[in-house]
N, C-alpha and C positions, 0 to 999 in steps of 0.2 A: 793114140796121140796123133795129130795133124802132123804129117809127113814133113810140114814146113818147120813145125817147130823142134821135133824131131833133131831134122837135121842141121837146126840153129846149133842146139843143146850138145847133139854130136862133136863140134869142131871148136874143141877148149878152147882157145887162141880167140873165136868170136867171143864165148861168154866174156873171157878177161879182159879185151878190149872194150867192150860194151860197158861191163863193172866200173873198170878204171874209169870212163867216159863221166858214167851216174856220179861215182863217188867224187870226182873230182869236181864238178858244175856243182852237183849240190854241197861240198863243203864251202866252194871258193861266193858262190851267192850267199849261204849264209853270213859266213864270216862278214865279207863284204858288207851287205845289205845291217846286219845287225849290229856288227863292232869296227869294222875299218871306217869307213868313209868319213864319218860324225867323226871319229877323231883325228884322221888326216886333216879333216876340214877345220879341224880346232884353232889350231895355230898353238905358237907358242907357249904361252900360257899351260894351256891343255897336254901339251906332252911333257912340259916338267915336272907338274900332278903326276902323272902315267910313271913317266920314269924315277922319281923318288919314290913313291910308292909300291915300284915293282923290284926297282933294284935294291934299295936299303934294307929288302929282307937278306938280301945276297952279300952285304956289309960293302956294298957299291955306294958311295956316294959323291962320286964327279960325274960331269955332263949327266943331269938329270934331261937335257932339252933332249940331246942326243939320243939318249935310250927310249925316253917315251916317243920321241918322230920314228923310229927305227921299229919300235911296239905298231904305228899305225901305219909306216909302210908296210909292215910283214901281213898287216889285215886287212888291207885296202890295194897296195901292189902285187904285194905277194900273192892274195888270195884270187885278184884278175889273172895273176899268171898260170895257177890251178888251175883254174875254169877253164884258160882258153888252150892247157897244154903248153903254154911257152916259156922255156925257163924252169920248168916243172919242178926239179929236182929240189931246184937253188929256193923257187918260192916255196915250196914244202917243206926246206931246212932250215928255213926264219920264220915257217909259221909253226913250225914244231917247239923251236928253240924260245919263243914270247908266249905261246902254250904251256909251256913247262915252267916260265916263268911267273906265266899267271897263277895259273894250280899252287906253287907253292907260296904266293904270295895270299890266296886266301887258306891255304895249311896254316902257313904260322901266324897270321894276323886273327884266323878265326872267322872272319869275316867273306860271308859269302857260300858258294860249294865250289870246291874246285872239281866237280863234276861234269862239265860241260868243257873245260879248258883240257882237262885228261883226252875227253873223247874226241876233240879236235888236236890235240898232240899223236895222240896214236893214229888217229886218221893221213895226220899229214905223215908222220913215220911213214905208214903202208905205203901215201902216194911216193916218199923220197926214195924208199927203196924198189915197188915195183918200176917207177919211173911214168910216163904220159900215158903209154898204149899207143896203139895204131892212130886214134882217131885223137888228133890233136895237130898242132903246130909244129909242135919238137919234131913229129914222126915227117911233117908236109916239109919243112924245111932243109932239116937235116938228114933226110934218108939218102943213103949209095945210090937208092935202084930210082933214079933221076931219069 
């Protein structure tokens, strides 16, 4: 094995940084790119759809505006705060939290797979609990060794 990579592979610490790096850019572009944005950009309308729809399986039914802007913040804010490391924690536990509410909104309607809403809730899990890694904002901002 090339002595370079070798000693990438050697020092845990690089692999799990570099991990967290991938996992976090590629979930927070998907998200983004394919579910937040179009519906941040909805407006009104568009999030009281969202939000009766997702909460009424949860036997929620005030502020529909609320829940569904809150569903496209966590997809569109949330998921730029992944990518870039900032906030990591906080946007991973509202992209978990509208994941999980997704998922079970097509369990009991039927409608749909909550397939893809699972594997972006356990994704975000992983990033809330490992937290950003070295190679983010959180780490540039908030570190001691200043």
């Amino acid at each position: 094995m090339n002595k370079y990579v070798s000693t990438f592979f050697k020092d845990c610490s690089t692999c799990r940084n570099y991990s967290l790096l991938i996992l976090r850019i590629g979930i927070g572009y998907l998200i983004l790119s394919n579910h937040g944005w179009d519906k941040l950009t909805a407006g009104p309308e568009r999030w009281e759809g969202l939000g009766t729809l997702g909460m009424q399986q949860l036997g929620i039914t005030f502020l529909p505006v609320f829940w569904g802007f809150m569903a496209a913040f966590s997809e569109s804010i949330g998921a730029i705060m992944i990518a870039l490391g900032l906030g990591t924690r906080i946007g991973a536990g509202l992209l978990m939290i509208t994941m999980l509410v997704g998922a079970n909104m097509h369990i009991t309607t039927g409608k749909g797979s909550p397939e893809m809403a699972l594997v972006y809730a356990f994704a975000s899990a992983a990033i809330m609990i490992a937290g950003a890694g070295d190679y983010s904002l959180d780490k540039l901002l908030c570190s001691k060794d200043k």
